[in-house]
Backbone bond lengths (Angstrom), bond angles and torsions (degrees), N, CA, C in turn:
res aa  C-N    CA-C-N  psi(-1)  N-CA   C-N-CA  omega(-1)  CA-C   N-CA-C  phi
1 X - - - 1.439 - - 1.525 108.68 -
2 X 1.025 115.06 144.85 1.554 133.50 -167.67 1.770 118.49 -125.66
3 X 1.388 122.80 103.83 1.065 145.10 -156.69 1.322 129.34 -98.84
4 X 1.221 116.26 128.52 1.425 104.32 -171.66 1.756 83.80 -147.59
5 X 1.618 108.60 155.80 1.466 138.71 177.82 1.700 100.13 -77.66
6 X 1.753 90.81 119.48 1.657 104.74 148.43 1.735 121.08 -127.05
7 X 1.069 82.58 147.62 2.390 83.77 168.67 1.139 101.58 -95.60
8 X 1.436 112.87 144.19 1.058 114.18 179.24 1.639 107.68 -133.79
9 X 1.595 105.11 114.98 1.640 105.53 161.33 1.761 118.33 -38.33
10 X 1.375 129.13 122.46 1.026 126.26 160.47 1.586 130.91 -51.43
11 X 1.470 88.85 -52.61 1.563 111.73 -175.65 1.177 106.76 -98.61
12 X 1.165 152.56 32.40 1.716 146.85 149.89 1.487 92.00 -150.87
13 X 1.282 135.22 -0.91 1.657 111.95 167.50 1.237 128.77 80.73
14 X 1.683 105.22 -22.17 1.433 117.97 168.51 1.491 112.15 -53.78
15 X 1.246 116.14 136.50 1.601 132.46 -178.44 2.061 103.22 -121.86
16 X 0.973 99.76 148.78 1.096 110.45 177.38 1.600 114.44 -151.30
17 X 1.301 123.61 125.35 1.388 133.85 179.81 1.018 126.20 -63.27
18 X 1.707 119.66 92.23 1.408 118.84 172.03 1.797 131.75 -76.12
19 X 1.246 118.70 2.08 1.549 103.23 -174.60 1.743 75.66 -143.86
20 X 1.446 105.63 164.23 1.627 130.60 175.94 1.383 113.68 -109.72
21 X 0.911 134.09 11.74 1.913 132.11 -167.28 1.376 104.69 -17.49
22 X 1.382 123.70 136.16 1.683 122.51 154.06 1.530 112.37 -66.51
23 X 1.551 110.93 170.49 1.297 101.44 177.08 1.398 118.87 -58.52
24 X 1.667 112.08 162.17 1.359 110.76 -172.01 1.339 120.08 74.97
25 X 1.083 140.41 -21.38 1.457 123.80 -169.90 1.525 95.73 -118.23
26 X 1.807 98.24 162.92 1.749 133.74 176.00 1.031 124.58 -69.58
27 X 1.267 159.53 55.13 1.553 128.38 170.89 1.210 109.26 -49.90
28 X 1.880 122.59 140.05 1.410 114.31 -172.49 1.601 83.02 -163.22
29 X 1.301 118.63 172.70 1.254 145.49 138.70 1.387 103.68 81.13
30 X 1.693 127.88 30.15 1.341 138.99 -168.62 2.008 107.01 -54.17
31 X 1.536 99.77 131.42 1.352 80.53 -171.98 2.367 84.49 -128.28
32 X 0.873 86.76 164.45 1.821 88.11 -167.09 1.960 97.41 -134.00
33 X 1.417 95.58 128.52 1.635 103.12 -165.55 1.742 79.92 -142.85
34 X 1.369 107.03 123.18 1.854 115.35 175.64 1.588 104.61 40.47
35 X 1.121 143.87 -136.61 1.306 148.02 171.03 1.833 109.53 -89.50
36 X 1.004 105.38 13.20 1.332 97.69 160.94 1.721 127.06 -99.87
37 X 1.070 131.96 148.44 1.486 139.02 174.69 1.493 121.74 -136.45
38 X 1.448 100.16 127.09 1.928 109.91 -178.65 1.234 89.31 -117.99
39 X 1.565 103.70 137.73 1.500 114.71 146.92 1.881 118.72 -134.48
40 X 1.360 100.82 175.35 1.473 101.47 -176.81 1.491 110.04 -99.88
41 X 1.758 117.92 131.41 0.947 139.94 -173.41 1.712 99.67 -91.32
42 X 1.276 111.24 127.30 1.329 109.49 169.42 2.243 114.82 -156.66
43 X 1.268 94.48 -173.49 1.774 108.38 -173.81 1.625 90.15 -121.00
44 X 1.139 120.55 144.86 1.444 120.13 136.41 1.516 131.72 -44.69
45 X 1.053 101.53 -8.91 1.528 111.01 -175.97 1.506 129.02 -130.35
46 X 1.148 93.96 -5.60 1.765 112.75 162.44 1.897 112.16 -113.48
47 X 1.819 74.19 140.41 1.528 95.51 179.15 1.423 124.74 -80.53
48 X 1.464 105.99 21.78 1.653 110.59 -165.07 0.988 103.37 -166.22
49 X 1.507 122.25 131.63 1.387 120.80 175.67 1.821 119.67 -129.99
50 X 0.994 113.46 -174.13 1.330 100.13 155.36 1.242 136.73 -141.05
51 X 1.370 140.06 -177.81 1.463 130.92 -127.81 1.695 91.11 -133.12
52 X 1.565 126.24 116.42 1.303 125.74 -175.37 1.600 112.46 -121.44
53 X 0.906 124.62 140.21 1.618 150.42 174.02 1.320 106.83 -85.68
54 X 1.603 106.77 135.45 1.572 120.83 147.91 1.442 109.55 -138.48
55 X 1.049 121.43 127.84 1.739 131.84 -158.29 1.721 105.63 -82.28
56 X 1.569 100.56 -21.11 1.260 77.63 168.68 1.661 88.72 178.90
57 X 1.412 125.74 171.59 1.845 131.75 -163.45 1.375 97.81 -51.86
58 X 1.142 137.02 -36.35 1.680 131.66 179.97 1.208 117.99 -110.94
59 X 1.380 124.75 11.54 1.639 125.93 174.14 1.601 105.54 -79.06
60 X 1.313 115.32 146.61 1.485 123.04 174.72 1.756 96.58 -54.14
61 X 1.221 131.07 135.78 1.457 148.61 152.46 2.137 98.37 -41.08
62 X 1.067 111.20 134.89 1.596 110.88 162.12 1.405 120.92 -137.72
63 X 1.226 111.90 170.58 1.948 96.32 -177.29 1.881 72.02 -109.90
64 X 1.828 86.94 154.66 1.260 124.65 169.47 1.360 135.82 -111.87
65 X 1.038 116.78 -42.56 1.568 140.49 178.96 1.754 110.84 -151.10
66 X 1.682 86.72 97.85 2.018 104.14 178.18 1.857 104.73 -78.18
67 X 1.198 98.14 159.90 1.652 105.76 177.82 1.482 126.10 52.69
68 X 1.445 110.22 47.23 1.521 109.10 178.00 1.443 136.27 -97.06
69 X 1.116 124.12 141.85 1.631 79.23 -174.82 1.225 114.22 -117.42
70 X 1.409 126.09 52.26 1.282 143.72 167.34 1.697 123.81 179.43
71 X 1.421 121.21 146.66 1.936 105.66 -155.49 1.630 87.22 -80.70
72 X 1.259 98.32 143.88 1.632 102.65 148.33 1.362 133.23 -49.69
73 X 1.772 122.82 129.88 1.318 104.87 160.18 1.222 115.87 -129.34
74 X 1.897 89.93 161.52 2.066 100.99 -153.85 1.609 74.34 -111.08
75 X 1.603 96.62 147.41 1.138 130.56 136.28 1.289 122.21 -110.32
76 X 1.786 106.44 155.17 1.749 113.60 -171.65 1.543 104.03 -135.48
């Protein structure tokens, strides 16, 4: 199975698609700090992925940190 990030309204149910993955790859491990959100980009078949940014629900998605082999985690 192949994964990609949505938000989801609680109270109206509306969902909306936050990350684009190409074929084959994971979005996983979404972590949310103020209006910003990182998650880890990965394959089922690679041992390394990398770690992408979107600054905020309508900012272009970016990669941040290529070749990792595990997501960062923030504490606040």
């Amino acid at each position: 199975m192949f994964t990609a990030l949505y938000v989801i309204n609680l109270e109206s149910g509306e969902q909306k698609q936050l990350t684009f993955p190409k074929n084959n790859k994971i979005d996983n491990t979404p972590q949310v700090v103020g209006s910003t959100i990182t998650w880890y980009r990965t394959s089922e078949k690679e041992d390394q992925g990398d770690v992408w940014v979107k600054d905020s629900m309508d900012a272009q998605e970016h990669r941040w940190l290529k070749n990792v082999d595990s997501p960062p985690t923030f504490f606040l």
